[in-house]
PDB file of N, CA, C and O in Angstrom:
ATOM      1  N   UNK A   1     -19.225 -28.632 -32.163  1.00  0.00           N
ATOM      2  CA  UNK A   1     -20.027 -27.522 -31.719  1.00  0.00           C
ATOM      3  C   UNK A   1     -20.371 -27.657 -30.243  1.00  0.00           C
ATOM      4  O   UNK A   1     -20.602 -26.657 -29.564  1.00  0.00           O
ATOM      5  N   UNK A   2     -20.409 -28.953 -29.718  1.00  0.00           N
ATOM      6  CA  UNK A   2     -21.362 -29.392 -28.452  1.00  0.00           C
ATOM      7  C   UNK A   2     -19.984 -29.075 -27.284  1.00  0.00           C
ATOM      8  O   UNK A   2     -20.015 -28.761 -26.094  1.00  0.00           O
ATOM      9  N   UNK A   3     -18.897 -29.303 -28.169  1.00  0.00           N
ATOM     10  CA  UNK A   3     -17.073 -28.222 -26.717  1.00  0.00           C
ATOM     11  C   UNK A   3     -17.449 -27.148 -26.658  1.00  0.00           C
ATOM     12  O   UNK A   3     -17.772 -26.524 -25.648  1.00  0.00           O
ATOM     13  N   UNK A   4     -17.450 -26.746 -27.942  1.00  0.00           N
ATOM     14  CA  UNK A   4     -17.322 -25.011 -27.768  1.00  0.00           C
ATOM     15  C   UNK A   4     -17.944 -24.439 -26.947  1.00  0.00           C
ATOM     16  O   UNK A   4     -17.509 -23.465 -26.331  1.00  0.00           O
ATOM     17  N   UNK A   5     -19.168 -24.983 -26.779  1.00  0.00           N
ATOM     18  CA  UNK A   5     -20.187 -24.170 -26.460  1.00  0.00           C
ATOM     19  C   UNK A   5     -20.074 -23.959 -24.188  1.00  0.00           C
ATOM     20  O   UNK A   5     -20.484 -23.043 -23.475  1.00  0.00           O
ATOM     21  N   UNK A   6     -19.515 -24.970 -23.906  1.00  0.00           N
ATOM     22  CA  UNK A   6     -18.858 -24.701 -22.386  1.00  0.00           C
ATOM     23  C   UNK A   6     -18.052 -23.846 -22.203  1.00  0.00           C
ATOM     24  O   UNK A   6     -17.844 -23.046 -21.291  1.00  0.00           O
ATOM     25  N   UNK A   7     -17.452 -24.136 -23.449  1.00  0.00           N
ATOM     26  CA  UNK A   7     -15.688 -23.223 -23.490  1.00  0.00           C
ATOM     27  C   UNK A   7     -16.516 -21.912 -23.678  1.00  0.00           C
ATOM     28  O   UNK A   7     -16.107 -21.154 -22.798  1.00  0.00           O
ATOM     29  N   UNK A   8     -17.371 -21.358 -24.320  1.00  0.00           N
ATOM     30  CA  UNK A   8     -17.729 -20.177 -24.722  1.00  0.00           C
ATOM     31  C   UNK A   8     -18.150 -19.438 -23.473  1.00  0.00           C
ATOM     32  O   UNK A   8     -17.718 -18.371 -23.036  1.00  0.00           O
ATOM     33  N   UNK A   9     -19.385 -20.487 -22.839  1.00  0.00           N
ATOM     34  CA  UNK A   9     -20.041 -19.997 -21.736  1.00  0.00           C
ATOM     35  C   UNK A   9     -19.208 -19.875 -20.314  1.00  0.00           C
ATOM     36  O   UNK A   9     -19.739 -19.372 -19.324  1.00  0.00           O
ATOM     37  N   UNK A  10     -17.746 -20.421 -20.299  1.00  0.00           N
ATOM     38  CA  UNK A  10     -16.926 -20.437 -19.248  1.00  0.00           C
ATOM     39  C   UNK A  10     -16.429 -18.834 -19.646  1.00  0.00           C
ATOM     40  O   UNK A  10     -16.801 -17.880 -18.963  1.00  0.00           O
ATOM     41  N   UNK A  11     -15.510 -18.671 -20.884  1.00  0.00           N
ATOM     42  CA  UNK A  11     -15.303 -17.356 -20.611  1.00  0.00           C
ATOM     43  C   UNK A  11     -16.261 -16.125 -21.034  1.00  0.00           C
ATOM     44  O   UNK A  11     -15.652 -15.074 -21.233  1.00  0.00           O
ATOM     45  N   UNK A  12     -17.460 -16.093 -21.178  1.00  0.00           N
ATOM     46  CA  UNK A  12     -18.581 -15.197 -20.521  1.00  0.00           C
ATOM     47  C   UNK A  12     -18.901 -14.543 -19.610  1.00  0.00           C
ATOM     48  O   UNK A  12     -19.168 -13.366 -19.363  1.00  0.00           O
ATOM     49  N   UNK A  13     -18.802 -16.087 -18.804  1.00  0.00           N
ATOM     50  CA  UNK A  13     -19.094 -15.466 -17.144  1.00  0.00           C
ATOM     51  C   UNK A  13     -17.805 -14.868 -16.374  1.00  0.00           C
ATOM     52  O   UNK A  13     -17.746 -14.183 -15.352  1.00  0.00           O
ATOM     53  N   UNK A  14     -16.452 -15.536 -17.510  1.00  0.00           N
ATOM     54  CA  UNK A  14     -15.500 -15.283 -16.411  1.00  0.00           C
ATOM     55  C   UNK A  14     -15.353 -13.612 -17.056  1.00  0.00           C
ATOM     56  O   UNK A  14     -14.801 -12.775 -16.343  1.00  0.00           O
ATOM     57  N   UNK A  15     -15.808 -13.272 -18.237  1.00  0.00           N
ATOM     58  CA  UNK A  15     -15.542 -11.646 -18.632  1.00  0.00           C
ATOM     59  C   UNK A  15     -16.779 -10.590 -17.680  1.00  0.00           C
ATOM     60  O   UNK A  15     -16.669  -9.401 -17.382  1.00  0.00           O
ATOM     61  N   UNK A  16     -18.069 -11.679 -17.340  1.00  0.00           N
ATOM     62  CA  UNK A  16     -19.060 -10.666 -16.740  1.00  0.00           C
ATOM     63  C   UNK A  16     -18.364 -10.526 -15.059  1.00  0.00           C
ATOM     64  O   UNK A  16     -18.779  -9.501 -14.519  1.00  0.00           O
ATOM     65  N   UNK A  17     -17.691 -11.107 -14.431  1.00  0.00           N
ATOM     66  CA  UNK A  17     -17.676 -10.875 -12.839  1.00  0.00           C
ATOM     67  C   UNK A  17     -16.881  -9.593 -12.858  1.00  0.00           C
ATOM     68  O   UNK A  17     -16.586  -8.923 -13.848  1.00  0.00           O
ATOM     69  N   UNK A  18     -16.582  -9.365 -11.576  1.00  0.00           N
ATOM     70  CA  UNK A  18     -16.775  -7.874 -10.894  1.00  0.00           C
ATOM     71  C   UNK A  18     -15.119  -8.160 -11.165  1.00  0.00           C
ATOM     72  O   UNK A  18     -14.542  -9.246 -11.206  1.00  0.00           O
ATOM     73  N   UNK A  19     -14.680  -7.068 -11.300  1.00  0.00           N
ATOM     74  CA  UNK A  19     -13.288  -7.187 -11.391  1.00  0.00           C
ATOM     75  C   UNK A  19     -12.866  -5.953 -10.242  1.00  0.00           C
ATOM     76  O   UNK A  19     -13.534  -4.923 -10.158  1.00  0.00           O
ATOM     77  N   UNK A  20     -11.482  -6.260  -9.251  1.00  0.00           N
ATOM     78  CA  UNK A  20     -11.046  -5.278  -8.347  1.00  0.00           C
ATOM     79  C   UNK A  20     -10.613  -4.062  -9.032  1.00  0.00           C
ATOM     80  O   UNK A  20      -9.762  -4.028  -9.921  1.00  0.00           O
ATOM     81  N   UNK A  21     -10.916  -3.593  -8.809  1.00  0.00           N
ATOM     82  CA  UNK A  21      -9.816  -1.623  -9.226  1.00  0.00           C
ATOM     83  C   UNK A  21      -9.751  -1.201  -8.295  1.00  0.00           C
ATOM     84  O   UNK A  21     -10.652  -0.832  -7.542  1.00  0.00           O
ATOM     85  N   UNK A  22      -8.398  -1.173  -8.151  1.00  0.00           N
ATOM     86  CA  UNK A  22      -7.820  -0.008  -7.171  1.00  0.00           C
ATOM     87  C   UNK A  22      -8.528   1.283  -7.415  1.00  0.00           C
ATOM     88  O   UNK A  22      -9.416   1.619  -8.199  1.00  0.00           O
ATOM     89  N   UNK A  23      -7.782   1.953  -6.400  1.00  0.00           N
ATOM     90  CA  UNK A  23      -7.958   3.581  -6.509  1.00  0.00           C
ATOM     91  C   UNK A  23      -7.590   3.824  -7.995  1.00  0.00           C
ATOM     92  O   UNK A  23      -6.730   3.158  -8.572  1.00  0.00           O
ATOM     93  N   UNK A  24      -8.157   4.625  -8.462  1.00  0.00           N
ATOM     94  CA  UNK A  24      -7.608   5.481  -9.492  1.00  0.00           C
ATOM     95  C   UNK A  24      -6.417   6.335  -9.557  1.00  0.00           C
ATOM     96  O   UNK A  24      -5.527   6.078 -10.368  1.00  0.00           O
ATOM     97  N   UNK A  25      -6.326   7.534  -8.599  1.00  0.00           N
ATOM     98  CA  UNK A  25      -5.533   8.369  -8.302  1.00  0.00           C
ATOM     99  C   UNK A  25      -5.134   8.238  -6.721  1.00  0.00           C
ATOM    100  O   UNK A  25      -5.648   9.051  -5.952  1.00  0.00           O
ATOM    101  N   UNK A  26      -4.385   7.409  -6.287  1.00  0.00           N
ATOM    102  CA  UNK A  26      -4.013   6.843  -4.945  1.00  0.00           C
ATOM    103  C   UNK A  26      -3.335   8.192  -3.985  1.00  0.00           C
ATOM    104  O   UNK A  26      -2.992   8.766  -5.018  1.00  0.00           O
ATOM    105  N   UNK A  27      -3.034   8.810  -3.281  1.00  0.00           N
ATOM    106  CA  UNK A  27      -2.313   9.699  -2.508  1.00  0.00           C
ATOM    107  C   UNK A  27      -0.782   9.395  -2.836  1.00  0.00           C
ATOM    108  O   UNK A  27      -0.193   8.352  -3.121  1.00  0.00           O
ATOM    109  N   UNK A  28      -0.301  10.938  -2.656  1.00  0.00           N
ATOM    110  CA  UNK A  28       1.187  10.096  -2.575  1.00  0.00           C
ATOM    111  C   UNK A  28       1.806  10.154  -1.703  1.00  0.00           C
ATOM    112  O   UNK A  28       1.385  10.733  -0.701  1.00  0.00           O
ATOM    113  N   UNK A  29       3.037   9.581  -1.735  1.00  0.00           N
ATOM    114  CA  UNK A  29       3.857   9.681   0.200  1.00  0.00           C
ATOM    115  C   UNK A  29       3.745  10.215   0.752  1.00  0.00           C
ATOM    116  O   UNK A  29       3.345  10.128   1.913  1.00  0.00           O
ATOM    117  N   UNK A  30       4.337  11.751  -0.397  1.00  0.00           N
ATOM    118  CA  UNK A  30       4.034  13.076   0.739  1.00  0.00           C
ATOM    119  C   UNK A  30       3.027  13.329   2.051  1.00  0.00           C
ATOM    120  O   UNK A  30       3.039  13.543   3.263  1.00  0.00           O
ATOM    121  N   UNK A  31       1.947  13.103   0.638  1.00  0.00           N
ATOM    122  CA  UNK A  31       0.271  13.587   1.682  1.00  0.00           C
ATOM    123  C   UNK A  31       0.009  12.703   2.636  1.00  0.00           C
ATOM    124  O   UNK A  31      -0.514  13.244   3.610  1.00  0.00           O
ATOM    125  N   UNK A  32       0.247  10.955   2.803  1.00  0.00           N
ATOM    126  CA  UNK A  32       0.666  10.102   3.062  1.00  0.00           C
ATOM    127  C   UNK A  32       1.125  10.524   4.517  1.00  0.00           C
ATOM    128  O   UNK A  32       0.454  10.610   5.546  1.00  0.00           O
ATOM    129  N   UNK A  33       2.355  10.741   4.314  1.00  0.00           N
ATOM    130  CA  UNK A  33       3.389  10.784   5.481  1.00  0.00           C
ATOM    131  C   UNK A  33       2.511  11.975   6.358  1.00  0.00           C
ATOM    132  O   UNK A  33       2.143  11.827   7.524  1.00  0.00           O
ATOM    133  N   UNK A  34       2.281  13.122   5.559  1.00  0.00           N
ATOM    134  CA  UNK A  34       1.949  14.195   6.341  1.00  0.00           C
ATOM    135  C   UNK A  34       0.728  13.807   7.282  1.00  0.00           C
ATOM    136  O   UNK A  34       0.462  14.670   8.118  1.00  0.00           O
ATOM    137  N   UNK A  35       0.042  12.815   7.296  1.00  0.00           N
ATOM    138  CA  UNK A  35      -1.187  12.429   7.647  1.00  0.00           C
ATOM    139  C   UNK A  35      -0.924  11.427   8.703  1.00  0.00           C
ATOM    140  O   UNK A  35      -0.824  10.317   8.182  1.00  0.00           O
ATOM    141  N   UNK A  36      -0.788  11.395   9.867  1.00  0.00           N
ATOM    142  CA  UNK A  36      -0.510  10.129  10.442  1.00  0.00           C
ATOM    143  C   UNK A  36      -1.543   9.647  10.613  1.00  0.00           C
ATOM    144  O   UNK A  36      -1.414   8.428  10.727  1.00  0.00           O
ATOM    145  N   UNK A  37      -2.793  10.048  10.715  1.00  0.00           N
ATOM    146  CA  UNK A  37      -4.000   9.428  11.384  1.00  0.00           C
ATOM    147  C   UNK A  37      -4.476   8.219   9.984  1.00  0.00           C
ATOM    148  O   UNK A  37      -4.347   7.002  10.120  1.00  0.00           O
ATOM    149  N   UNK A  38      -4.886   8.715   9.020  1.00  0.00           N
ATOM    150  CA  UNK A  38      -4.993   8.459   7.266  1.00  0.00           C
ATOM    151  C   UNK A  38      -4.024   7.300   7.191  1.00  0.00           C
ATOM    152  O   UNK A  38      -4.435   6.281   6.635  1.00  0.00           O
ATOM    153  N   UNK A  39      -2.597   7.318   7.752  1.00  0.00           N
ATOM    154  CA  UNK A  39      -1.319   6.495   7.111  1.00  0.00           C
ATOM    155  C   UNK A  39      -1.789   5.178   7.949  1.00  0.00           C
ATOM    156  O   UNK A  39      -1.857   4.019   7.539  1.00  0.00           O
ATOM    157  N   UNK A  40      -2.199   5.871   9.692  1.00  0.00           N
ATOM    158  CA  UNK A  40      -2.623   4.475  10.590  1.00  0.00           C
ATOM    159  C   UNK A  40      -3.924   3.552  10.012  1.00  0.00           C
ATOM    160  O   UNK A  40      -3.835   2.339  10.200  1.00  0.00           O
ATOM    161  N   UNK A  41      -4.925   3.981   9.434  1.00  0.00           N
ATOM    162  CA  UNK A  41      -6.326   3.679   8.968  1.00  0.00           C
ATOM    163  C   UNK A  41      -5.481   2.367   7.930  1.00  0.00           C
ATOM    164  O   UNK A  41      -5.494   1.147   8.097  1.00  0.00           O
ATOM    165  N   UNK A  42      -4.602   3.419   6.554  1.00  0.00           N
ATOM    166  CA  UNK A  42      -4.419   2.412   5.846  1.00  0.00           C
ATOM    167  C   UNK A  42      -3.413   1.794   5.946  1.00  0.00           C
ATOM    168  O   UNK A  42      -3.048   1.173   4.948  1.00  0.00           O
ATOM    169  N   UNK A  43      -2.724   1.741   6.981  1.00  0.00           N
ATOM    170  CA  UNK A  43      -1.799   0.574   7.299  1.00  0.00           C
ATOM    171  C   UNK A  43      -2.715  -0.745   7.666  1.00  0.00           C
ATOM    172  O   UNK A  43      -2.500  -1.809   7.087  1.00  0.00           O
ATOM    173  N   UNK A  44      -3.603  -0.636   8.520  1.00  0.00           N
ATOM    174  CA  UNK A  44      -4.139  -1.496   9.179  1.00  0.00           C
ATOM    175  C   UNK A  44      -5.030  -2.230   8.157  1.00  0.00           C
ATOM    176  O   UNK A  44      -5.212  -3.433   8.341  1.00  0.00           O
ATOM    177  N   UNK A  45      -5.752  -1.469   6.823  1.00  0.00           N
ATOM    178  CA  UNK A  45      -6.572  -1.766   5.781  1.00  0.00           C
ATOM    179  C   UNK A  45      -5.361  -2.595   4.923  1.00  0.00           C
ATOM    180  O   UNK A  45      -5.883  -3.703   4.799  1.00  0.00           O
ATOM    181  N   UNK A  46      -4.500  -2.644   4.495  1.00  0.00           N
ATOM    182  CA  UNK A  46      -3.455  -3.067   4.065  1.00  0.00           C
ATOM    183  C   UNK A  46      -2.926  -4.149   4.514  1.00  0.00           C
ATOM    184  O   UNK A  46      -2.004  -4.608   3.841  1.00  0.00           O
ATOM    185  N   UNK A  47      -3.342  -4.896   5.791  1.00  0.00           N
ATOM    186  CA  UNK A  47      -2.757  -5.831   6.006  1.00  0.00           C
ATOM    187  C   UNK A  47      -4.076  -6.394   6.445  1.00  0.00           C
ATOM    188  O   UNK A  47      -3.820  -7.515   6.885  1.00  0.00           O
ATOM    189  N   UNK A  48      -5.021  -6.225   6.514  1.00  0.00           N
ATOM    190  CA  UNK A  48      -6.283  -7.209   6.188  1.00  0.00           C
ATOM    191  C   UNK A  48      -6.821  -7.410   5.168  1.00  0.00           C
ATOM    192  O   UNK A  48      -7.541  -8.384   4.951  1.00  0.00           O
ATOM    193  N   UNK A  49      -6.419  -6.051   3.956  1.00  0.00           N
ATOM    194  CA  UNK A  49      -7.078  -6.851   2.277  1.00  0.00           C
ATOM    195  C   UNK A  49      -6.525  -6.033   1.669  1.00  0.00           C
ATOM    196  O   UNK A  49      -7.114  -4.967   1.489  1.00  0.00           O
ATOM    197  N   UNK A  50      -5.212  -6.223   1.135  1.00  0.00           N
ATOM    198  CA  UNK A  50      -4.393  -5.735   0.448  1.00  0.00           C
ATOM    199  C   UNK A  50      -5.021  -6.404  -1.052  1.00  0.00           C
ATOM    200  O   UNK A  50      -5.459  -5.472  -1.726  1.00  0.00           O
ATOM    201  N   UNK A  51      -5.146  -7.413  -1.587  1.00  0.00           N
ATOM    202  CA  UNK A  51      -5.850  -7.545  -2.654  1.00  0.00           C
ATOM    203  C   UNK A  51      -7.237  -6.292  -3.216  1.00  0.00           C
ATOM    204  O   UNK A  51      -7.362  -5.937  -4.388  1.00  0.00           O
ATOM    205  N   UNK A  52      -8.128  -5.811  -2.070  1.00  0.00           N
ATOM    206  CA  UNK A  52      -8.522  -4.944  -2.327  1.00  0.00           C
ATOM    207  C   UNK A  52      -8.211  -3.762  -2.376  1.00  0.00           C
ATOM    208  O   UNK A  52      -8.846  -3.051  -3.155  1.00  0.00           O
ATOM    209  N   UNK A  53      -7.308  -3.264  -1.691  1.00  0.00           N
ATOM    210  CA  UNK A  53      -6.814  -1.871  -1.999  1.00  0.00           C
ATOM    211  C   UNK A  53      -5.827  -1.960  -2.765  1.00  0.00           C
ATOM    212  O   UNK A  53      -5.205  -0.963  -2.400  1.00  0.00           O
ATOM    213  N   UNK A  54      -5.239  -2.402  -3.533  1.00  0.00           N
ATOM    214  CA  UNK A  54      -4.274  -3.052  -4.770  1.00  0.00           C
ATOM    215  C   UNK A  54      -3.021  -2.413  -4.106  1.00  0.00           C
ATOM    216  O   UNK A  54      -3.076  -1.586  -3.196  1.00  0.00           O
ATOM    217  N   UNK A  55      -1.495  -3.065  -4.869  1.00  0.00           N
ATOM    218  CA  UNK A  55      -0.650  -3.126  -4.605  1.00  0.00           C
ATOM    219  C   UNK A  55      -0.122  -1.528  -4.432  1.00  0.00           C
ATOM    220  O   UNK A  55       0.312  -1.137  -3.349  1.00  0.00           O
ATOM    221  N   UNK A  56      -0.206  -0.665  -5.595  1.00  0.00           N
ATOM    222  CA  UNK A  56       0.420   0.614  -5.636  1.00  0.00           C
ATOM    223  C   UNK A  56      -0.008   1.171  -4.485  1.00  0.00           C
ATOM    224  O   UNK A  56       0.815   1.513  -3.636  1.00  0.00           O
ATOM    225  N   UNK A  57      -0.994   1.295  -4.346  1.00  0.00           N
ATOM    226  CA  UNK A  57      -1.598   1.859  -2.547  1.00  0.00           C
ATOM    227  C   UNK A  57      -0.551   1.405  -1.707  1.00  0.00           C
ATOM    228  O   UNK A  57       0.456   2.052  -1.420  1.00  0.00           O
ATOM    229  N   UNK A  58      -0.743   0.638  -1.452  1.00  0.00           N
ATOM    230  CA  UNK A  58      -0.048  -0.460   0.243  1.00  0.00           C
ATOM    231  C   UNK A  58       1.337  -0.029  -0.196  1.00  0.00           C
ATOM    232  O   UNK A  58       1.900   0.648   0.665  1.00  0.00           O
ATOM    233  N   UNK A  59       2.028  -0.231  -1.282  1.00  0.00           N
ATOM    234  CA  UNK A  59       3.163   0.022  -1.314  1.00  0.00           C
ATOM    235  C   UNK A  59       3.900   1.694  -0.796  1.00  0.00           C
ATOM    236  O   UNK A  59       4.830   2.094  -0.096  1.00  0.00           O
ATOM    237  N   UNK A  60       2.906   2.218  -1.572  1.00  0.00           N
ATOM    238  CA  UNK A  60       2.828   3.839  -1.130  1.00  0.00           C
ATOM    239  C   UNK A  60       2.541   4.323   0.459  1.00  0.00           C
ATOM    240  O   UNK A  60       2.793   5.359   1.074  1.00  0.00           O
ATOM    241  N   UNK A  61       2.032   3.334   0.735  1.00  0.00           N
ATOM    242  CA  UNK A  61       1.823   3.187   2.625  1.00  0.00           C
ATOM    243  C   UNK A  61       2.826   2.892   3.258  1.00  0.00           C
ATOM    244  O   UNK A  61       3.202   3.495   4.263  1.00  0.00           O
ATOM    245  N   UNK A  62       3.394   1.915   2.742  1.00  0.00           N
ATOM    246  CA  UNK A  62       4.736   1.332   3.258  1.00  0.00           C
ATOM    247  C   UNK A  62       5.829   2.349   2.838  1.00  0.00           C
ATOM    248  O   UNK A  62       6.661   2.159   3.724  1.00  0.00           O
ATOM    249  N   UNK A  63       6.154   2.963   2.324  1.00  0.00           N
ATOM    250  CA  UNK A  63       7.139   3.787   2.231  1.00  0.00           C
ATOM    251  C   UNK A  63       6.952   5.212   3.110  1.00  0.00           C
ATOM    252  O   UNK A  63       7.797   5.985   3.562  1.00  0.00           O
ATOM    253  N   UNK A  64       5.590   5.224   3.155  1.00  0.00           N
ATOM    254  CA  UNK A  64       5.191   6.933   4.008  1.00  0.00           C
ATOM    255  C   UNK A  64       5.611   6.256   5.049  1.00  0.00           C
ATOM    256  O   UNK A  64       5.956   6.931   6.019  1.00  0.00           O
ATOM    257  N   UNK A  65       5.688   4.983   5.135  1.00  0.00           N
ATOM    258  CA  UNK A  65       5.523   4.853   7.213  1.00  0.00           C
ATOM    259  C   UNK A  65       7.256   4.763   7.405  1.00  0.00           C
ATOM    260  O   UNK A  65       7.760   5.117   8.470  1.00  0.00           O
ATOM    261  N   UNK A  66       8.090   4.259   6.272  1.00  0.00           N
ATOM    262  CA  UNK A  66       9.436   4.052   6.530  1.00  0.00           C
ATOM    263  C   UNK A  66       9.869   5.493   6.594  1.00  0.00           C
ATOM    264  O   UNK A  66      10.693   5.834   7.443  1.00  0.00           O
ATOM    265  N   UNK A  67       9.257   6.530   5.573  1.00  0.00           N
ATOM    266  CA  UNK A  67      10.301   8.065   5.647  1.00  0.00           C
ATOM    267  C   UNK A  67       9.561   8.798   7.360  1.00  0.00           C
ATOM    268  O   UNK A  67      10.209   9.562   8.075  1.00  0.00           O
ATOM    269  N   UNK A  68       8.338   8.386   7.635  1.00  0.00           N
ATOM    270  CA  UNK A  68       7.986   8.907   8.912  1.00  0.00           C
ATOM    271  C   UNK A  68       8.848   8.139   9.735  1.00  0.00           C
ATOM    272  O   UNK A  68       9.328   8.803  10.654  1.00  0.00           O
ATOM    273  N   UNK A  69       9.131   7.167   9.704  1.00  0.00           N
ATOM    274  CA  UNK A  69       9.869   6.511  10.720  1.00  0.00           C
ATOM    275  C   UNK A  69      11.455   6.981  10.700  1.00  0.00           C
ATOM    276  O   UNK A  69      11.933   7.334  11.778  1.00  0.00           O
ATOM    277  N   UNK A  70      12.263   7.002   9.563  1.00  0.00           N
ATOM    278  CA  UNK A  70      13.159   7.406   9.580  1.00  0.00           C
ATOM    279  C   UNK A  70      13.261   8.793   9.653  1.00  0.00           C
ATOM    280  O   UNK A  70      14.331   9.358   9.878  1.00  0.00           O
ATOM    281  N   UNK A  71      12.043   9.462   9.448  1.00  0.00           N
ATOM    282  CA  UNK A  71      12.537  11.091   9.317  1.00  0.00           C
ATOM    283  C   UNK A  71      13.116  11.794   8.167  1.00  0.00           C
ATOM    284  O   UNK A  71      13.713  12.863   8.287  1.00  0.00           O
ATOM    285  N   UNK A  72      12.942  11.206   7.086  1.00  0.00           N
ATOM    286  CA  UNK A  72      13.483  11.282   5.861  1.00  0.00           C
ATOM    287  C   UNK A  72      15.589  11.278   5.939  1.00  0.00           C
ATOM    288  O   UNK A  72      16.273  11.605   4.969  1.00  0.00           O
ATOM    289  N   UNK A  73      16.083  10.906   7.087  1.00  0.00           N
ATOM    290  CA  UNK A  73      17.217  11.138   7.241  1.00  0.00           C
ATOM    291  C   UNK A  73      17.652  12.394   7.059  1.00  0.00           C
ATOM    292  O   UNK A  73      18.863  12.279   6.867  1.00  0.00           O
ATOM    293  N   UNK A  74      17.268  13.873   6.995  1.00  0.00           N
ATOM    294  CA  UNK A  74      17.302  14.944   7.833  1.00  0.00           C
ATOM    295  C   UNK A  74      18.268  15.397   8.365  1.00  0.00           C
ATOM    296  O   UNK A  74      19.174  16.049   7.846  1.00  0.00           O
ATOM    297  N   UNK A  75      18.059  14.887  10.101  1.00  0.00           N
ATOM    298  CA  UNK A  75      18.796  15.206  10.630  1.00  0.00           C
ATOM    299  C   UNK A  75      19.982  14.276  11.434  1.00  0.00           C
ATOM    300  O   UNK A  75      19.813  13.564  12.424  1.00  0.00           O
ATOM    301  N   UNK A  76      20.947  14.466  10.848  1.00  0.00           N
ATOM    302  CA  UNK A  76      22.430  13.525  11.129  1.00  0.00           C
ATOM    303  C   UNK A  76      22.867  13.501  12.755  1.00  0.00           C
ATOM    304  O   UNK A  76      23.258  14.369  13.535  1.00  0.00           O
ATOM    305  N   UNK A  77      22.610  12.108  12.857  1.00  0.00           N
ATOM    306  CA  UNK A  77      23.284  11.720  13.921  1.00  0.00           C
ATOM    307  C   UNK A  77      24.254  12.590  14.623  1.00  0.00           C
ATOM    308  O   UNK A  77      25.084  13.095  13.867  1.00  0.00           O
ATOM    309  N   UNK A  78      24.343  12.841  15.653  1.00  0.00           N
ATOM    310  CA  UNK A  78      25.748  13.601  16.198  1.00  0.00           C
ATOM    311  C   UNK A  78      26.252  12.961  18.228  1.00  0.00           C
ATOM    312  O   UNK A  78      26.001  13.521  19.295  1.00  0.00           O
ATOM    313  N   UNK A  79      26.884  11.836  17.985  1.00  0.00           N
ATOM    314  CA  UNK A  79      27.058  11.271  19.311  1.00  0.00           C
ATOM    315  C   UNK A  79      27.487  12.341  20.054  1.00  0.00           C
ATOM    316  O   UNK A  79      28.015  13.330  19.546  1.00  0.00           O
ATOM    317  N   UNK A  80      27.175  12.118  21.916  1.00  0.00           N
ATOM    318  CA  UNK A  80      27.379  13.122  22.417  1.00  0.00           C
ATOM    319  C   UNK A  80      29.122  12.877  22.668  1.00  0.00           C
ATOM    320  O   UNK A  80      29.898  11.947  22.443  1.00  0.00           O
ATOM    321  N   UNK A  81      29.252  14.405  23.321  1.00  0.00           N
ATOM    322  CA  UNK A  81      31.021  14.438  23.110  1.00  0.00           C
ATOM    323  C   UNK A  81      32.145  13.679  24.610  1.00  0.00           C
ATOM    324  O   UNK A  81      33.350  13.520  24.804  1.00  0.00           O
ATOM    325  N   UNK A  82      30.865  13.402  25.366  1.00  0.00           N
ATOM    326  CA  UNK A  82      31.622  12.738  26.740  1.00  0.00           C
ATOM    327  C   UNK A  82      30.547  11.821  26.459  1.00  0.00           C
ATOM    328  O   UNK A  82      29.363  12.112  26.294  1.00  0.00           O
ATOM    329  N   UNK A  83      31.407   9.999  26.400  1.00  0.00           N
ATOM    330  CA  UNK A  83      30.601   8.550  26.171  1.00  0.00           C
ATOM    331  C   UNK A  83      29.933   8.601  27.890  1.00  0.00           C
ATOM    332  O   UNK A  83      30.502   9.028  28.894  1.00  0.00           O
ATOM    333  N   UNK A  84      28.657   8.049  27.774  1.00  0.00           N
ATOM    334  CA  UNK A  84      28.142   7.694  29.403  1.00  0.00           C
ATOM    335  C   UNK A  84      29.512   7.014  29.890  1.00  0.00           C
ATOM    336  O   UNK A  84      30.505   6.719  29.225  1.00  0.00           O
ATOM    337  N   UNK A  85      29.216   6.838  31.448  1.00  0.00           N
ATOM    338  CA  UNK A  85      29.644   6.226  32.247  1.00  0.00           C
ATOM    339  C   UNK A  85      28.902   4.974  32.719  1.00  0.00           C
ATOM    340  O   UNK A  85      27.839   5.262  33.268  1.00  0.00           O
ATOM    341  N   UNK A  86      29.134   3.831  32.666  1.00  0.00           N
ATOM    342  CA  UNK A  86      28.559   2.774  33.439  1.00  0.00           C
ATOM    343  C   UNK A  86      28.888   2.554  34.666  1.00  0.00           C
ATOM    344  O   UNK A  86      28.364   1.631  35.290  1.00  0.00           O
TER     345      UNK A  86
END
């Protein structure tokens, strides 16, 4: 009886502490991408406590900033038709 009773009171306290939750309903790329000011805030929140803003967030950050960066690939390359001159 005199084990149990640590073992009991260890997971007690470990069921009473604060547990992280993400967002509930996180933004998605779209709104994300469309937002640059919002995308800069949580880029920067994301790489100082990504444990707190949980993974699906940051991840969803990281992809708005790759299709803003790439442009969603769009619009196709087209080299010009005379190469520079050096």
């Amino acid at each position: 009886m005199k084990k149990t009773i640590p073992f009991l009171l260890a997971v007690a306290l470990t069921a009473c502490g604060q547990s992280e939750t993400p967002q509930a309903n996180p933004p998605t790329v779209e709104q994300l991408a469309s937002d640059p000011e919002r995308l800069k805030e949580l880029r920067q929140q994301c790489r100082q406590e990504r444990a707190k803003l949980g993974d699906e967030l940051c991840n969803r950050v990281a992809e708005a900033t790759r299709k803003r960066f790439y442009n969603d690939s769009t619009v196709p390359y087209t080299p010009p038709e005379n190469p520079p001159k050096f």
